[in-house]
DRENGUBA-837153 format. One line per field, with one value per residue (C-alpha): residue number from 1; residue in three letters; x, y, z. Coordinates in Angstrom, 2 decimals. Example, Ala and Ser with C-alpha at 12.3 -4.5 7.8 and 13.67 -1.06 7.14 Angstrom:
// residues 2
i	(1 / 2)
aa	(ALA / SER)
px	(12.30 / 13.67)
py	(-4.50 / -1.06)
pz	(7.80 / 7.14)
END
This chain:
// residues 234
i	(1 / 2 / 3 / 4 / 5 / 6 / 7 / 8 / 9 / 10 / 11 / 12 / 13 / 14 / 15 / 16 / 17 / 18 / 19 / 20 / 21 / 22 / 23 / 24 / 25 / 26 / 27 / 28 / 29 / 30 / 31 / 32 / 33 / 34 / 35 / 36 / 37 / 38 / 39 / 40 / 41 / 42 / 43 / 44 / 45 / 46 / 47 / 48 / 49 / 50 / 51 / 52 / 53 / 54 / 55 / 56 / 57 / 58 / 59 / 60 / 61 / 62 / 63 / 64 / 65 / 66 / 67 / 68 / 69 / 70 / 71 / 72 / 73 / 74 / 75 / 76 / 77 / 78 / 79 / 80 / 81 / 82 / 83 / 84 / 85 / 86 / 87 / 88 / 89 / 90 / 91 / 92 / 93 / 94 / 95 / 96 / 97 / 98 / 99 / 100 / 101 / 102 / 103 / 104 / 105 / 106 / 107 / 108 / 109 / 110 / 111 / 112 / 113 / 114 / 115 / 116 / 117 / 118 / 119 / 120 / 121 / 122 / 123 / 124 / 125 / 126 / 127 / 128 / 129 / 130 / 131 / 132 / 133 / 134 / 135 / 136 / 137 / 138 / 139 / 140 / 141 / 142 / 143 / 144 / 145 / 146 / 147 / 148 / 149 / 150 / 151 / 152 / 153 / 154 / 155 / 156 / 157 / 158 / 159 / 160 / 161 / 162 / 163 / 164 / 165 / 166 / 167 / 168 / 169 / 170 / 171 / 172 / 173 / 174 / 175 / 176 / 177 / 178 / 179 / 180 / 181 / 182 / 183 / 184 / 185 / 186 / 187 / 188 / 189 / 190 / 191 / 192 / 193 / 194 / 195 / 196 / 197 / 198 / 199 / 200 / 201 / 202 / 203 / 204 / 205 / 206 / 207 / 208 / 209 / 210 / 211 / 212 / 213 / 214 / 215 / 216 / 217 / 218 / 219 / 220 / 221 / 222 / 223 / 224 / 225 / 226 / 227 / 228 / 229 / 230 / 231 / 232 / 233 / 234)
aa	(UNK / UNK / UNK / UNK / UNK / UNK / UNK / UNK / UNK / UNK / UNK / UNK / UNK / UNK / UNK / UNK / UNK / UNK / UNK / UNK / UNK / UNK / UNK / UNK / UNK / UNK / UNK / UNK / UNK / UNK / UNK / UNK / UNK / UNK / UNK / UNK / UNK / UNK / UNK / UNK / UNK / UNK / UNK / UNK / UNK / UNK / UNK / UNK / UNK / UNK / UNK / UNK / UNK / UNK / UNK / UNK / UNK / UNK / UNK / UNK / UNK / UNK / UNK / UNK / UNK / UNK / UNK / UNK / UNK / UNK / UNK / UNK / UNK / UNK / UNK / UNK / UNK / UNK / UNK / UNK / UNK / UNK / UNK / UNK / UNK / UNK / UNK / UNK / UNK / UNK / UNK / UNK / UNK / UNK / UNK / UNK / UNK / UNK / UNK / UNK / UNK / UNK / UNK / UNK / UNK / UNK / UNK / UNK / UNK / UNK / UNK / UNK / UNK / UNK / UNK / UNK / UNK / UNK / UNK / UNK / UNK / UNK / UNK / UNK / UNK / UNK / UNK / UNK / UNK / UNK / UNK / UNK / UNK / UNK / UNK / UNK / UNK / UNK / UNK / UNK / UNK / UNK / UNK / UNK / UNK / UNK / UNK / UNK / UNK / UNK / UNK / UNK / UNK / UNK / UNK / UNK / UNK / UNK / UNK / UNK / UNK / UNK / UNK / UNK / UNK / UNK / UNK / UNK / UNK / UNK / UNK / UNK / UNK / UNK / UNK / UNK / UNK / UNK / UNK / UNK / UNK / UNK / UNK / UNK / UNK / UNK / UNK / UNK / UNK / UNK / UNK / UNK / UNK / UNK / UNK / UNK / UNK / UNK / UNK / UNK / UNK / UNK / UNK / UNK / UNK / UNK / UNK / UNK / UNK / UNK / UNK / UNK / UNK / UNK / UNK / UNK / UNK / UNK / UNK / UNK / UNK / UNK / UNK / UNK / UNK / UNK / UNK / UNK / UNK / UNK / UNK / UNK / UNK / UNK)
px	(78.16 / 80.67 / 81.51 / 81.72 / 83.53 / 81.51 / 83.53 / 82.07 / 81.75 / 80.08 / 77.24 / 74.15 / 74.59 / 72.04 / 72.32 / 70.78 / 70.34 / 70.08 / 70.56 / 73.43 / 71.26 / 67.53 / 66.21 / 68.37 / 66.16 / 67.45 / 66.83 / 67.78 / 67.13 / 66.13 / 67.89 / 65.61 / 62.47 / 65.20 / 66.11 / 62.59 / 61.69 / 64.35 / 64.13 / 60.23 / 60.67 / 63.14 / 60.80 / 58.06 / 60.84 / 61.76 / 57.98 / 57.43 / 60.70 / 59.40 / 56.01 / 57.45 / 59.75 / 56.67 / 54.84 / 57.26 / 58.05 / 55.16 / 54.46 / 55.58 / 52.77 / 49.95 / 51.79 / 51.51 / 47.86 / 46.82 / 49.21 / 47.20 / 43.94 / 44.20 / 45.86 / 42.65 / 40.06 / 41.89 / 41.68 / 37.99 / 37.23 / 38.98 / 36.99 / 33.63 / 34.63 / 35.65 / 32.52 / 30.28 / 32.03 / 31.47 / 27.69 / 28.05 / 29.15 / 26.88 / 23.52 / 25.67 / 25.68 / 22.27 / 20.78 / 22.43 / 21.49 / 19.52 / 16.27 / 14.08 / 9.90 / 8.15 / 4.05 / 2.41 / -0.92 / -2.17 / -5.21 / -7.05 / -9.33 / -5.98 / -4.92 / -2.60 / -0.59 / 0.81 / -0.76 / 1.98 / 4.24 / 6.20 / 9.68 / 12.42 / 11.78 / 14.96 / 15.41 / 16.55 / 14.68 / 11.95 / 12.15 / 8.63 / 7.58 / 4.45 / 7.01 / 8.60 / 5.70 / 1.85 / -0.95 / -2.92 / -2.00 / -1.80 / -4.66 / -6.69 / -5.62 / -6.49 / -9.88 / -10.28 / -9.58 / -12.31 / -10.67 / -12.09 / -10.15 / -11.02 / -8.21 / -5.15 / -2.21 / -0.44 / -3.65 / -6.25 / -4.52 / -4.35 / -0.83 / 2.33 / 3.93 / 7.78 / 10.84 / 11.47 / 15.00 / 14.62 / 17.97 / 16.70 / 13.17 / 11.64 / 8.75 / 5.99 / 2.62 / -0.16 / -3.46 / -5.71 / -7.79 / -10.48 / -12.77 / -15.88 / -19.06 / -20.86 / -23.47 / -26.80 / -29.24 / -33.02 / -33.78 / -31.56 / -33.09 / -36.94 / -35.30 / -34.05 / -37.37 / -39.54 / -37.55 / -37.97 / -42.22 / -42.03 / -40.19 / -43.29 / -46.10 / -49.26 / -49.76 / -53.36 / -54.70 / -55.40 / -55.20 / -52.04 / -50.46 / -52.06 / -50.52 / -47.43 / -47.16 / -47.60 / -44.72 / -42.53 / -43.10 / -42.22 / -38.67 / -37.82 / -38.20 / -36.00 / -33.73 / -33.39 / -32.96 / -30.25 / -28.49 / -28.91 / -26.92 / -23.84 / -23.56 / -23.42 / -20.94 / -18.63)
py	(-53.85 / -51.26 / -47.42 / -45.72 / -42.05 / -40.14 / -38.28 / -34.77 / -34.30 / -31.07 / -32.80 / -34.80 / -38.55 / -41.13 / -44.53 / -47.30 / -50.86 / -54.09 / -57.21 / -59.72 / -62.73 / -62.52 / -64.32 / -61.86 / -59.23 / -56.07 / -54.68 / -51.49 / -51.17 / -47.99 / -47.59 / -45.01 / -47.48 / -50.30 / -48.21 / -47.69 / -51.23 / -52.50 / -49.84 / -50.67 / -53.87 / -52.86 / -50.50 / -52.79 / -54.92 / -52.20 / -51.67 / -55.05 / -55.64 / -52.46 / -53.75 / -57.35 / -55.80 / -53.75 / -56.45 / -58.49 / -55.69 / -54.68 / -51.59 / -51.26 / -49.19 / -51.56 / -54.65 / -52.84 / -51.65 / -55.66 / -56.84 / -53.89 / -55.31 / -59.01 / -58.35 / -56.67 / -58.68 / -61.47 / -59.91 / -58.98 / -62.97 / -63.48 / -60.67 / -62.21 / -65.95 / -64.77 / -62.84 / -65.72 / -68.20 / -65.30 / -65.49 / -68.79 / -69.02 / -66.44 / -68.58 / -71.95 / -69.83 / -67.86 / -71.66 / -73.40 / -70.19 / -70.72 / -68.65 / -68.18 / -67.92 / -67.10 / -67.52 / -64.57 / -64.59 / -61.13 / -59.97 / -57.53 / -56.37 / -54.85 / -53.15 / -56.06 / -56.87 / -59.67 / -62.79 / -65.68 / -66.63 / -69.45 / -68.24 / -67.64 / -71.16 / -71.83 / -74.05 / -74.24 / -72.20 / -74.84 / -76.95 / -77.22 / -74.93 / -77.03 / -79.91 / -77.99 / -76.03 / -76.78 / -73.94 / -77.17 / -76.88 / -73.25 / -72.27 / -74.99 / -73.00 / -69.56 / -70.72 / -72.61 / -69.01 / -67.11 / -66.17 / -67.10 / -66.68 / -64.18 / -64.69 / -67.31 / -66.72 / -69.82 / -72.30 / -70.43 / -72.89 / -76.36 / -75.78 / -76.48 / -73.32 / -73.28 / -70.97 / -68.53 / -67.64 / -63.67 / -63.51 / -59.24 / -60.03 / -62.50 / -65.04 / -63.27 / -65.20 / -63.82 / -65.57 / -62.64 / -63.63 / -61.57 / -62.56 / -64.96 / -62.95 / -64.94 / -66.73 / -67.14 / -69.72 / -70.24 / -69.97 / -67.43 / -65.32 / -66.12 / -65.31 / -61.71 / -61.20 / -62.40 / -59.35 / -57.06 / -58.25 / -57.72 / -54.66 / -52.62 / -54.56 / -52.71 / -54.54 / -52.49 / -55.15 / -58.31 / -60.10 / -58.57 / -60.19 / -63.48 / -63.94 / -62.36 / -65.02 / -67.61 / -66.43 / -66.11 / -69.24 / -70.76 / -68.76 / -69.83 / -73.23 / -72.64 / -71.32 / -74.40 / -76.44 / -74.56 / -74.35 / -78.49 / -78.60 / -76.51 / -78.10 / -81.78 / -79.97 / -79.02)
pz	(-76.76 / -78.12 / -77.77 / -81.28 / -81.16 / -83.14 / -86.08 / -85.06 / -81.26 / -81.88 / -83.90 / -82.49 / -83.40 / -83.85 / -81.64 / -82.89 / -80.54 / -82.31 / -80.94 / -81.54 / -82.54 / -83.37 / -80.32 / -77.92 / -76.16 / -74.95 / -71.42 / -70.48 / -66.49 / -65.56 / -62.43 / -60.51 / -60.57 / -59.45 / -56.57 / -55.34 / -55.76 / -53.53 / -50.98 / -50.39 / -48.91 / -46.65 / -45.49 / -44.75 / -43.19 / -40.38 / -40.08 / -39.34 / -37.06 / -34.79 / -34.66 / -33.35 / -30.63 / -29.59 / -28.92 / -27.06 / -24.97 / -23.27 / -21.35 / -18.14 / -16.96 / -18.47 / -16.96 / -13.66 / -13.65 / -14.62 / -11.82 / -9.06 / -10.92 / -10.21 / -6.75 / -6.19 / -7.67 / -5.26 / -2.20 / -2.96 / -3.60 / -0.06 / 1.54 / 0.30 / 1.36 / 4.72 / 5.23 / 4.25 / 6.55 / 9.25 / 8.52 / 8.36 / 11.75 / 13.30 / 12.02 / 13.26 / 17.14 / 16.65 / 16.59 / 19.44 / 21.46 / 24.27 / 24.00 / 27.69 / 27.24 / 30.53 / 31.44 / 33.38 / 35.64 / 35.84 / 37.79 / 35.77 / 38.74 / 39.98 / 36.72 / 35.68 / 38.84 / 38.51 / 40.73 / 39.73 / 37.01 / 35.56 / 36.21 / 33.12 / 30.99 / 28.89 / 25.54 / 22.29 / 19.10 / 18.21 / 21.04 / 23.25 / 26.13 / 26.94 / 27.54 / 30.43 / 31.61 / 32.47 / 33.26 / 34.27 / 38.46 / 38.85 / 36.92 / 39.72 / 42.73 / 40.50 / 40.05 / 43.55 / 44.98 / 42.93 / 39.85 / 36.23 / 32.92 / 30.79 / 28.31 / 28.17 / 25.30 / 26.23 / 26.01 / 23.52 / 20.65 / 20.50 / 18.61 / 20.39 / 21.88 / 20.90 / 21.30 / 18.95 / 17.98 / 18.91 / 21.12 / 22.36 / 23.42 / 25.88 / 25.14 / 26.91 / 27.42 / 29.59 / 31.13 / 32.58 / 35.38 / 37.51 / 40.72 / 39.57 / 40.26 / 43.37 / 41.64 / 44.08 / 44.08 / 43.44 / 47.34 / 47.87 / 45.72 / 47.08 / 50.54 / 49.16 / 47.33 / 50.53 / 52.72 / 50.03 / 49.77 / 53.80 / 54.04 / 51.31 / 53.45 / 54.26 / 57.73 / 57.69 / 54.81 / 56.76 / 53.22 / 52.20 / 55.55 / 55.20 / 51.27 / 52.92 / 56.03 / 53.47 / 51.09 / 54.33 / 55.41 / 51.85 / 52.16 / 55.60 / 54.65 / 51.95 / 53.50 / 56.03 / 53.12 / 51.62 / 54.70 / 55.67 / 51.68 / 52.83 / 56.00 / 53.92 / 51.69 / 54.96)
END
């Protein structure tokens, strides 16, 4: 390219381009558009620079909250593991504890009071009371001195009675028990119906007496009979 002097300063001059050869092309950069272009990616550059020393310096607030989390959420799964092995532990004892079951023989013509008992029976939670204990021998000497059953806890099943594994309360069974009524016999009876027949006798009606003599006679030998039987029983 060249610089032409115009002839007259003062007058407007026309500038014409052409290129040297035919196949030459002209480019005139504009340099405000040139600026801008190169400034933009250094832009984007810082951008992208302060995002990556962002992220690899995290926040020390953050990095202390996630630190206080997971120190917690540890000591919680410690907490929990320790208080199932306590559980654990208790069950393991509750078990092996030695439970006590005892048998009561109340006398219910006395309101309740108490006429025997088995004494505190100890074992462990499922093992068997009836192996320790039998109603069999004291319930004989109950009965042998006049007492019936009227209800039996321990024996009213045919199932197995075991300890439980309630360590506050006592096993508690109870066999009620009152006096047998006296049960009289056939004679015995005649004889109290033959004193009653005498005792309303008309003693004026000579038949009366004869009927009655006759019944009396049938009751007194009776009554011989019946007493012959409990001397053979002595």
């Amino acid at each position: 390219m060249k610089t032409v002097v115009p002839l007259d300063p003062s007058k407007d001059a026309t500038v014409t381009y052409k290129p040297a050869k035919d196949d030459d092309v002209l480019v005139i950069p504009v340099g405000q558009k040139k600026t801008e272009s190169k400034a933009a990616p250094s832009a984007e550059k810082s951008a992208s620079f302060e995002n990556k020393e962002s992220e690899a310096k995290p926040n020390p607030a953050t990095a202390a909250a996630a630190k206080a989390q997971e120190t917690a959420d540890k000591e919680k799964e410690e907490y929990s593991a320790k208080l199932k092995q306590i559980r654990k532990q208790h069950e393991e004892d509750k078990s092996d504890k030695e439970q006590i079951a005892i048998i009561n023989y109340i006398d219910l013509d006395q309101n309740g009071k108490q006429l025997t008992s088995s004494g505190p029976l100890t074992g462990k939670p499922g093992d068997s009371i009836n192996d320790l204990y039998s109603t069999d021998i004291p319930l004989k000497a109950i009965t042998k001195a006049g007492y019936e059953v009227v209800f039996n806890s321990f024996d009213d099943t045919d199932a197995v009675q075991r300890f439980d594994n309630n360590d506050l309360m006592t096993q508690v069974f109870t066999i009620g028990l009152r006096k047998a009524k006296k049960q009289t016999s056939l004679a015995e009876r005649q004889a109290a119906n033959g004193l009653d027949l005498i005792r309303n006798l008309d003693f004026n009606n000579k038949d009366e007496v004869a009927a009655m003599a006759l019944g009396v006679a049938t009751t007194l030998i009776n009554l011989i009979g019946l007493a012959g039987d409990k001397n053979k029983d002595r």
